[in-house]
Structure formats: C-alpha cells, structure tokens
C-alpha positions in Angstrom: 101.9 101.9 104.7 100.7 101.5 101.4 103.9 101.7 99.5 105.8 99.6 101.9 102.7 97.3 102.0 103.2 97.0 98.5 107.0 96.2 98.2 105.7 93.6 100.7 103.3 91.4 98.6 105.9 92.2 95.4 108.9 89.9 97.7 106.6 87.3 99.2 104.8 87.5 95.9 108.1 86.7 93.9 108.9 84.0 96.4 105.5 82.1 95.8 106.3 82.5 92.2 109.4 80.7 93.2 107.9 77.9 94.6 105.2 77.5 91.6 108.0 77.4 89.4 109.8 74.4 91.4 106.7 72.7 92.1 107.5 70.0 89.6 111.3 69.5 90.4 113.0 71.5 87.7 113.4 75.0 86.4 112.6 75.7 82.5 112.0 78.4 79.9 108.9 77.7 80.8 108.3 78.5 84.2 109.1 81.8 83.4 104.9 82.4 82.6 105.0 82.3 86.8 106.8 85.1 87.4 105.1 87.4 84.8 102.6 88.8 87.6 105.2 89.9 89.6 106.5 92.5 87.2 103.0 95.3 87.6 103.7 93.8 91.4 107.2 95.2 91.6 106.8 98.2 89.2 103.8 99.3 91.6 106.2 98.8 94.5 108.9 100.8 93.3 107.3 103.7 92.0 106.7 105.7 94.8 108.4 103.9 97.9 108.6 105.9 101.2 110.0 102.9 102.9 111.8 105.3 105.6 108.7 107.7 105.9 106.2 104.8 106.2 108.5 103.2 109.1 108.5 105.8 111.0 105.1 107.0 111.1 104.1 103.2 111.3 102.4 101.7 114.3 102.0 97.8 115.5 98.7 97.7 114.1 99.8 98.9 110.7 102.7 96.7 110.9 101.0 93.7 111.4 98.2 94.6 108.4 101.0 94.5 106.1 102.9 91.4 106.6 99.2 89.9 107.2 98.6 90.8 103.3 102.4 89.9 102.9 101.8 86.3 104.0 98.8 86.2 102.0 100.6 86.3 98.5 102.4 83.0 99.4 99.5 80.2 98.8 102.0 77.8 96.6 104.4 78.3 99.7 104.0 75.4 102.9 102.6 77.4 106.0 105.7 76.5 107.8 108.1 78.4 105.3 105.7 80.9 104.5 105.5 81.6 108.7 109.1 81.6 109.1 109.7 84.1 106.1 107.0 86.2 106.8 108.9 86.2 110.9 112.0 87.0 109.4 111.0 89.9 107.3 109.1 91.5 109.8 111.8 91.3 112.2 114.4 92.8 110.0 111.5 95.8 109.5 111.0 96.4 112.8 114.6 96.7 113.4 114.7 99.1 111.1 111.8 100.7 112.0 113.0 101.1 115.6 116.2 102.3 114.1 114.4 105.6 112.1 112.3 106.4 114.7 115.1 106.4 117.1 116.8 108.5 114.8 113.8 110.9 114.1 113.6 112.0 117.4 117.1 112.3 118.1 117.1 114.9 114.9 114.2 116.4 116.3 115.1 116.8 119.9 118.7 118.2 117.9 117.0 121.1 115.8 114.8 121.7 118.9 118.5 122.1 121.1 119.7 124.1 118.0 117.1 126.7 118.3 117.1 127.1 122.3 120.9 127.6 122.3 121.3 129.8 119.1 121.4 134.1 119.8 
C-alpha cells in the first residue's frame, strides 16, 4: 500500500495546502509558497502507482493505515472537515476496491474454467 498510501497524503496534503492558503480570507500570488511541498508529494505519488494492484491485494488493516496517515496531512484542516473527507475518500476506495477484487476472481475462476474445458 505504499504507492496508494502515497497518492493518499499527496490529496489530503494538497487540500490542507488549500486551507493554509485561505486561512486569511483571500487567495494571492502569494499563497502559492503553500503549495510548493505538495509537488515532491505528488511527483512521489505518481511515479510508480499500482493503485489497482494495491486494492486488490489490500486488506482492512492496510486500508485503515493509509487513510490514518491520509488524515494526518490535514492539521490546517477543522477535524470535522478533515473527518468527513477522509470518510468520503475511503468510501469511494473501498468501492473500488471491492470492485477489483470482485473482478480478480471472476478472471481467475474464468482462466481456471478455460483450462478445465479446453482439449
């Protein structure tokens, strides 16, 4: 889980950067010296993302871990929003991690049918 883990902190990492930069009521030139982090963040993120493999060799407990470090990247965010968004991203993943598993072993129990059937 280490890419996906990583493409984790880079989104909730870009959204605190979000909320530094608005901290003071308006968005300058200026605030762009928040964001600048963000970039080795996303770069790190991207570079060797096995999002679909990660999913579906993932378990609850490596789940969790991840959008615990998620939530952690999100200290200029109010517990309430950084709860809710932390929720809502886990949710969609777990979807979607349903969603490859389900799909892995319909693949495998596929090319397992394949090879009992064929002469």
């Amino acid at each position: 889980m280490k890419e996906t883990t990583e493409l984790l902190e880079a989104i909730t990492g870009a959204i605190n950067s979000g909320f530094q930069a608005a901290a003071d009521g308006k968005i300058g030139v200026e605030d762009i010296a928040f964001f600048f982090d963000d970039i080795g963040r996303w770069q790190a993120a991207l570079k060797n993302l096995t999002f679909a493999q990660e999913a579906a060799s993932s378990t609850a407990a490596t789940t969790e871990s991840a959008f615990a470090a998620a939530a952690k990247q999100m200290p200029n965010v109010s517990p309430e929003v950084a709860y809710n968004v932390t929720a809502f991203m886990k949710g969609m993943y777990c979807a979607y991690r349903l969603g490859v598993s389900q799909g892995r072993a319909q693949a495998l129990a596929e090319s397992e049918n394949k090879k009992t059937t064929t002469p």
